[in-house]
One Martini backbone bead per residue (centre of mass of N, CA, C, O) as a GRO file, in nm:
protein
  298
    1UNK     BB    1  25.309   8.955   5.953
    2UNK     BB    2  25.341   8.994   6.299
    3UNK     BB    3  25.239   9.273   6.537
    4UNK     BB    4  25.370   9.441   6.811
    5UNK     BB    5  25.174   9.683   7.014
    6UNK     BB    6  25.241   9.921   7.280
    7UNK     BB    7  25.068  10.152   7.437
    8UNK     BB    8  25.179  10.343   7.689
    9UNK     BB    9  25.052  10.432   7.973
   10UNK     BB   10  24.978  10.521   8.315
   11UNK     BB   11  24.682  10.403   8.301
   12UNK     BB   12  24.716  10.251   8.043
   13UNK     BB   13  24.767   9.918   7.841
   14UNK     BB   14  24.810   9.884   7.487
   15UNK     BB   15  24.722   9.567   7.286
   16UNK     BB   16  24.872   9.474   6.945
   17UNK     BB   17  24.737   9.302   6.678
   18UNK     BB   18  24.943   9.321   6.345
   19UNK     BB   19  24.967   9.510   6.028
   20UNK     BB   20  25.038   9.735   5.770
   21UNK     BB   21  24.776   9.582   5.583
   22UNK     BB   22  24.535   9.516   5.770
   23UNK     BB   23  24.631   9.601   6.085
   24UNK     BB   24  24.392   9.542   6.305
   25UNK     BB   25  24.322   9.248   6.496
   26UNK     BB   26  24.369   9.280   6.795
   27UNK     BB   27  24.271   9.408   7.162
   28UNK     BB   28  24.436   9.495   7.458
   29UNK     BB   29  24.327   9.619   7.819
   30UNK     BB   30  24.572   9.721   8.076
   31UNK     BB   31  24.619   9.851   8.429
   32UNK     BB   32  24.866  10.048   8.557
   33UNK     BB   33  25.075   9.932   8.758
   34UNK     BB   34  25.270   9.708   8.857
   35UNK     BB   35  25.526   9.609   8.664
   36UNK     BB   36  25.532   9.348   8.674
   37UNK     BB   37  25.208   9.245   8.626
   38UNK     BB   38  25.190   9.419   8.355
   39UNK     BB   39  25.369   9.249   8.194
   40UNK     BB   40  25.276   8.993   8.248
   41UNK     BB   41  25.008   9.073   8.058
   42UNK     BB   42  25.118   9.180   7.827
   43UNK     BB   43  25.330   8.897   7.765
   44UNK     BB   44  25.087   8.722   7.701
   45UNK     BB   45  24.917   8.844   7.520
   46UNK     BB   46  25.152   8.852   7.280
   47UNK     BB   47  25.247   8.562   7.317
   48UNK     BB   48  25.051   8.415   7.166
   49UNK     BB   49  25.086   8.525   6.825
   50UNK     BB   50  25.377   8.547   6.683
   51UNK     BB   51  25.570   8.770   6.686
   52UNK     BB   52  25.824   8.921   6.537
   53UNK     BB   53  25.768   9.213   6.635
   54UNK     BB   54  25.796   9.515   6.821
   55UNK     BB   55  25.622   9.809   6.965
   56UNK     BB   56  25.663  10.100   7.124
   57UNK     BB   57  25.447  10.351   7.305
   58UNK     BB   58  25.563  10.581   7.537
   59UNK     BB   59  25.577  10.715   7.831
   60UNK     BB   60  25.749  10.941   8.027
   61UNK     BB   61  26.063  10.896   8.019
   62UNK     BB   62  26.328  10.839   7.813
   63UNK     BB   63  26.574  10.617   7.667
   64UNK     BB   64  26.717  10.741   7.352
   65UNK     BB   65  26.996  10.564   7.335
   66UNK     BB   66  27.166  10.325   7.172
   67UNK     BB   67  27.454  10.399   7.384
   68UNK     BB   68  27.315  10.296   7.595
   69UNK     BB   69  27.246  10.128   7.881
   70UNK     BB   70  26.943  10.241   7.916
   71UNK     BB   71  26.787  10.128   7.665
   72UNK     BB   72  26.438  10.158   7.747
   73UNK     BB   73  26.396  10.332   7.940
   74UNK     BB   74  26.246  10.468   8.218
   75UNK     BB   75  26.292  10.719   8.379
   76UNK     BB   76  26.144  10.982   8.508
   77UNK     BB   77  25.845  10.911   8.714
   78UNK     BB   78  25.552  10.929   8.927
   79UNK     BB   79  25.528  10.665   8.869
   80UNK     BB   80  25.496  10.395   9.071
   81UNK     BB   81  25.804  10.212   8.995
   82UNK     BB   82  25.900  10.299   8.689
   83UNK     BB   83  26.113  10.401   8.726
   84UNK     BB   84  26.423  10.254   8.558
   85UNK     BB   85  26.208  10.068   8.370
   86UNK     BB   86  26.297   9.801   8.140
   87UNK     BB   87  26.114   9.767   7.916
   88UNK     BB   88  26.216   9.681   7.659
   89UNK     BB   89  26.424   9.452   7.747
   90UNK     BB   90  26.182   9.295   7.899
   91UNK     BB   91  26.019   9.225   7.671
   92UNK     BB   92  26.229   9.113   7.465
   93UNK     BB   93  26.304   8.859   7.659
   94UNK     BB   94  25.968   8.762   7.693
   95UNK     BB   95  25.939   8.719   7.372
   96UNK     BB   96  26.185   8.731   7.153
   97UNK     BB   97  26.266   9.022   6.992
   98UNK     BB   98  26.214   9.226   6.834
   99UNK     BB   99  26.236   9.607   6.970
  100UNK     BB  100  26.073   9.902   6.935
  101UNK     BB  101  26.145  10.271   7.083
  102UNK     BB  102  25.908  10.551   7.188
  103UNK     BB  103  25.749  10.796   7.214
  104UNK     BB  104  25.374  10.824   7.198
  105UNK     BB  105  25.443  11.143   6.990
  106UNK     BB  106  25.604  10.991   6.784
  107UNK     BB  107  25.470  10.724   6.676
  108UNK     BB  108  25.271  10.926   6.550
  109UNK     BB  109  25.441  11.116   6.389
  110UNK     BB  110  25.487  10.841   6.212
  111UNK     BB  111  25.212  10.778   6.092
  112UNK     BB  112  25.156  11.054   5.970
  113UNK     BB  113  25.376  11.063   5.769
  114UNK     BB  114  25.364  10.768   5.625
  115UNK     BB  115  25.008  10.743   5.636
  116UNK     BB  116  24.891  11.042   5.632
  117UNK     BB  117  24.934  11.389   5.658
  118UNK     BB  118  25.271  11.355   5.592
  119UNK     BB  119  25.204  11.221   5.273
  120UNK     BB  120  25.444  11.353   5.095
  121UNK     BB  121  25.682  11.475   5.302
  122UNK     BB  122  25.934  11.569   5.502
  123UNK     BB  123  25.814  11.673   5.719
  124UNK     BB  124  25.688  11.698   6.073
  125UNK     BB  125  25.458  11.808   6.309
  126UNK     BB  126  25.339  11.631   6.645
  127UNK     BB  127  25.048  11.743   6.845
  128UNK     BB  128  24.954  11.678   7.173
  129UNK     BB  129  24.602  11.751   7.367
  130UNK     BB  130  24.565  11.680   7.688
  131UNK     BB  131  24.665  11.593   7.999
  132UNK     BB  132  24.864  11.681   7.806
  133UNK     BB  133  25.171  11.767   7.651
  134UNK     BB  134  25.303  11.669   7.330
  135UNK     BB  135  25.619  11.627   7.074
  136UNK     BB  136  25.663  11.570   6.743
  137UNK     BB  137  25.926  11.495   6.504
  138UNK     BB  138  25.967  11.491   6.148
  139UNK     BB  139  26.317  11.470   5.958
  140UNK     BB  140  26.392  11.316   5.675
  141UNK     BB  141  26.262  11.046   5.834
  142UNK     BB  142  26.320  11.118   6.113
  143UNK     BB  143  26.333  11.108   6.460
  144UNK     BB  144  26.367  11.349   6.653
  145UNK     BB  145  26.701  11.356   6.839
  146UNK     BB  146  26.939  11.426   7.145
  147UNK     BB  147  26.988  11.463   7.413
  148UNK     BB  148  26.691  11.429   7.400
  149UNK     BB  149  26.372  11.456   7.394
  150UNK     BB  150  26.174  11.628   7.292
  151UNK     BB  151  25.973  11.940   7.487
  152UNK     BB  152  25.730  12.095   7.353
  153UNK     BB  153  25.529  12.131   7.664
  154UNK     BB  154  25.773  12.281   7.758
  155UNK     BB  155  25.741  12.576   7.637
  156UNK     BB  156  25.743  12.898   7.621
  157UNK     BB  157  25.507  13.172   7.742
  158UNK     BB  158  25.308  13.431   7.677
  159UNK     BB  159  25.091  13.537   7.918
  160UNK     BB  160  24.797  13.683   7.900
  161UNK     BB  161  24.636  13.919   8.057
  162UNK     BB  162  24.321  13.749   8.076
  163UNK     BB  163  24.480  13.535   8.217
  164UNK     BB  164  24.336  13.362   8.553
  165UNK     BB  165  24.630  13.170   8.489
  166UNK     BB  166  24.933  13.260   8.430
  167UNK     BB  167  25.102  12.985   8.539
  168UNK     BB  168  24.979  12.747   8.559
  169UNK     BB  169  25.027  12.371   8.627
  170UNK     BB  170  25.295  12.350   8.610
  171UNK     BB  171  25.535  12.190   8.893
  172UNK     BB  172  25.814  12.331   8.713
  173UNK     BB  173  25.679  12.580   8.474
  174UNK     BB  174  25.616  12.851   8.434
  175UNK     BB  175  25.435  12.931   8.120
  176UNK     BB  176  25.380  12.654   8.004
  177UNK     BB  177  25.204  12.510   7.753
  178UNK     BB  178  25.104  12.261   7.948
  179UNK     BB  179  25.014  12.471   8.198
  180UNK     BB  180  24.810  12.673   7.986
  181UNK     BB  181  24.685  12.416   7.745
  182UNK     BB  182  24.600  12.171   7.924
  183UNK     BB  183  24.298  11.995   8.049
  184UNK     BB  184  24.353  12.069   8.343
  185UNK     BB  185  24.388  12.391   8.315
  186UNK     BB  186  24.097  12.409   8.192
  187UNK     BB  187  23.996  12.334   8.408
  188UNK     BB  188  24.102  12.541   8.667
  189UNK     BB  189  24.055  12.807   8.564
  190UNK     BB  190  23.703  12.725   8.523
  191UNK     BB  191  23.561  12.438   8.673
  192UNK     BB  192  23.562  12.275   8.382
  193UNK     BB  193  23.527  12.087   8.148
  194UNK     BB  194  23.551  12.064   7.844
  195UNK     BB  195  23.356  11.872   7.729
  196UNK     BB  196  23.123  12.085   7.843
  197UNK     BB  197  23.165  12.315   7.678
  198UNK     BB  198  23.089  12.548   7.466
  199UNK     BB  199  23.209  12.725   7.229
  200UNK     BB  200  23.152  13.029   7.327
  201UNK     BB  201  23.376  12.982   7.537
  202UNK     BB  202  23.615  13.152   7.639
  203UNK     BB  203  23.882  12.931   7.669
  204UNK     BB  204  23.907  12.866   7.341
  205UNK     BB  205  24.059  13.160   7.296
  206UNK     BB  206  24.303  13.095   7.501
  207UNK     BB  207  24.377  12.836   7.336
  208UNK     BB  208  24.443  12.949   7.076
  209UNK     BB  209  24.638  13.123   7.128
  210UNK     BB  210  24.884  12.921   7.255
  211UNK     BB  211  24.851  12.736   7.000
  212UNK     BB  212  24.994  12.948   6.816
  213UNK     BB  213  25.228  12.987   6.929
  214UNK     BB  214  25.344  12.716   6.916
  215UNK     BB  215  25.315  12.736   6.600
  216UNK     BB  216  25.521  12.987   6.571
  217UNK     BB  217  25.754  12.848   6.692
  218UNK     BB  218  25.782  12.610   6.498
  219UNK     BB  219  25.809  12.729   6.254
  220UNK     BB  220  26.080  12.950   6.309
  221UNK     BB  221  26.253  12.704   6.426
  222UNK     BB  222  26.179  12.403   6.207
  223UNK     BB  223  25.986  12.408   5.938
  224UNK     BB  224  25.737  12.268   5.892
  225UNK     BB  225  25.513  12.086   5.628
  226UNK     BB  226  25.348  11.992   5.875
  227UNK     BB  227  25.051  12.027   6.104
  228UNK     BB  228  24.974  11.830   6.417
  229UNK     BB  229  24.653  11.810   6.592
  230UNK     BB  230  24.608  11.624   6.879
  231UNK     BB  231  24.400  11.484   7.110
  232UNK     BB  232  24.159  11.563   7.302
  233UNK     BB  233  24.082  11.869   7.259
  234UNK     BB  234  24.112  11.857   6.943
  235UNK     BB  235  23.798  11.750   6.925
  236UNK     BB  236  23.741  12.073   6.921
  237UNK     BB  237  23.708  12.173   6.576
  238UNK     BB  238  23.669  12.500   6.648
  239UNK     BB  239  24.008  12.522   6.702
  240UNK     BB  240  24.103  12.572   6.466
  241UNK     BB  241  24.072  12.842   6.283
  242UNK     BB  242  24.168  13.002   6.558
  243UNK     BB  243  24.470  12.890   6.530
  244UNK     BB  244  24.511  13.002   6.253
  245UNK     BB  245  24.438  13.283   6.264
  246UNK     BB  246  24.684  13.364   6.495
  247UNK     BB  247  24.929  13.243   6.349
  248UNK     BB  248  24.936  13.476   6.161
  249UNK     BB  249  24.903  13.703   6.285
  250UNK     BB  250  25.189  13.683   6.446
  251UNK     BB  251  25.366  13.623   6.187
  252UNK     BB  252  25.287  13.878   5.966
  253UNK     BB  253  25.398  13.787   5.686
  254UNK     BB  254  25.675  13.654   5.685
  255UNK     BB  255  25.632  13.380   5.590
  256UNK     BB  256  25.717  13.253   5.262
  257UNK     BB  257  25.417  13.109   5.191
  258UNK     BB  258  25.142  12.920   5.124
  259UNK     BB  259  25.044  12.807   5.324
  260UNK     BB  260  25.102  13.082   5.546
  261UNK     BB  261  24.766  13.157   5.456
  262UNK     BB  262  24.427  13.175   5.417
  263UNK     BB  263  24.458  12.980   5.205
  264UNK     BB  264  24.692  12.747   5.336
  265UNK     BB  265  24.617  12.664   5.643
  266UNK     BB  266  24.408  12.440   5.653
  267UNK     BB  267  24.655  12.233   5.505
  268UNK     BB  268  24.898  12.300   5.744
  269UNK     BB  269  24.649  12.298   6.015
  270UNK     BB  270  24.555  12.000   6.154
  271UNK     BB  271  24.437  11.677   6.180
  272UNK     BB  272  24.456  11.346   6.216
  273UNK     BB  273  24.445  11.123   5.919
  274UNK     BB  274  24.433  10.852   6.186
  275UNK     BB  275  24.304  10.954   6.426
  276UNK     BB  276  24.302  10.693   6.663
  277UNK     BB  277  24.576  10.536   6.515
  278UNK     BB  278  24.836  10.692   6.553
  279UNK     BB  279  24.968  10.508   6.758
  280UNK     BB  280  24.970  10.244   6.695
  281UNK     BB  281  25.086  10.265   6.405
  282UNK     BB  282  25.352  10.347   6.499
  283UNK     BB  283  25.439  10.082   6.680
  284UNK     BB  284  25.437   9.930   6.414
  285UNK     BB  285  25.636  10.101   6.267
  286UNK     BB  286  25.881  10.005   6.488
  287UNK     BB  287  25.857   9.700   6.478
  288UNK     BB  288  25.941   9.686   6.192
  289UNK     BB  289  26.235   9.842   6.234
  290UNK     BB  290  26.272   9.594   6.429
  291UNK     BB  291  26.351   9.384   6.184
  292UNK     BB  292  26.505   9.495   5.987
  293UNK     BB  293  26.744   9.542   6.178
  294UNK     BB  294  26.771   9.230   6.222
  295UNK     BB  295  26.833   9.154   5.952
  296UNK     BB  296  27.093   9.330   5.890
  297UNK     BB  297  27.255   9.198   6.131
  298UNK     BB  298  27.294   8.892   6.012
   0.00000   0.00000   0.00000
């Protein structure tokens, strides 16, 4: 059985064709235009296909609510056409099949869950660090959402003294996490690239302070069973230990846990053990369960 999967992204649309078992077999992508233009390139590239369900993970905020008139929508997004605009709704109908929608760092949380670093795990937290941040959630198998989808990205934080921009980069937050520890903050404090800078870097100390806090804010308040960070940034394998070692810091001994320790934290807060395939892999995975989930319902 083929699942088309597709990762929605402000600025390209990649489009798969896989299975659970094969993986990827086919792979386009295409720029994000206007709604028309583009959605018309994504459902011919997968309608060539004869897939069975699609899976979407998309950028937001997204319209999470099977019971609402609006599911599958993109809701406010500065993407120019974008507000408002069903994806899920339009695609399902012009490919004909069943078709699940999360966002894109829900995707990854969940295939990270189910085939990576989160296997044999009840809990998961996924957090990406790259344009944006942005974090996914899953607890006893379900991708937890609520009012709306969680914004683990614009949790607040307390910014250090010694950082030369504290109020951070976000248009609409004084001192959230995606503020003050995403790529283009990091590129707007210092004038450089991450990409650019060498390890010794005063930057990446800053940059694991707050994503500790992040840490050790999400282990006391949802207490997952494993942190998985990853995102182009976290592409710096030097920020791991910096950031475990802070996290401890920060936590003081209080959560009475061996993973919480100097010998299993290394276990504890990790990369994703399917690289830059947790989205698409997550997608594949949403479209499956909107397949099984129309079989149940005829």
């Amino acid at each position: 059985m083929l699942i088309g999967a597709l990762e929605a992204g402000g600025t390209k649309m990649v489009c798969s064709i896989g299975n659970l078992k094969g993986g990827i077999l086919q792979r386009a992508s295409f720029p994000t235009t206007d709604p028309e233009t583009t959605i018309a390139q994504i459902a011919g590239f997968i309608g060539q296909f004869g897939v069975a369900a699609l899976g979407i993970g998309s950028f937001g905020p997204l319209d999470l609510n099977p019971d609402s008139p609006t599911y599958g929508h993109i809701t406010k997004t500065p993407k120019p056409g974008w507000s408002g605009y069903p994806l899920m709704p339009e695609l399902q109908k012009r490919l004909g099949v069943p078709a699940g929608i999360d966002t894109d760092v829900n995707a990854a949380a969940l295939a990270e869950f189910e085939m990576g670093a989160g296997r044999g795990k009840k809990s998961l937290l996924y957090v990406t660090v790259g344009t944006g941040i942005g974090g996914g959630l899953v607890a006893e198998g379900n991708l937890v959402h609520g009012l709306v989808h969680p914004e683990i990205g614009h949790m607040f934080l307390a910014p250090l003294e010694s950082d030369p921009m504290p109020r951070g980069v976000c248009p609409f937050h004084r001192g959230c996490l995606e503020g003050l520890a995403s790529g283009p903050s990091i590129e707007k404090r210092w004038g450089l690239s991450a990409k650019l800078m060498s390890e010794d870097h005063p930057a990446w100390e800053l940059e694991a302070a707050y994503l500790a806090q992040m840490c050790a804010n999400m282990i006391l308040c949802v207490s997952p069973e494993v942190i998985v960070l990853g995102g182009g940034v976290m592409q710096q394998m030097h920020l791991f230990p910096r950031i475990r070692e802070k996290t401890l810091e920060l936590l003081g001994g209080y959560v009475a846990s061996g993973y919480v320790t100097k010998e299993g934290i290394a276990s504890y807060i990790v990369p994703p053990a399917l690289g830059v395939n947790s989205g698409v892999t997550g997608a594949l995975l949403l479209g499956a369960r909107a397949y099984e989930a129309a079989k149940t319902e005829k």
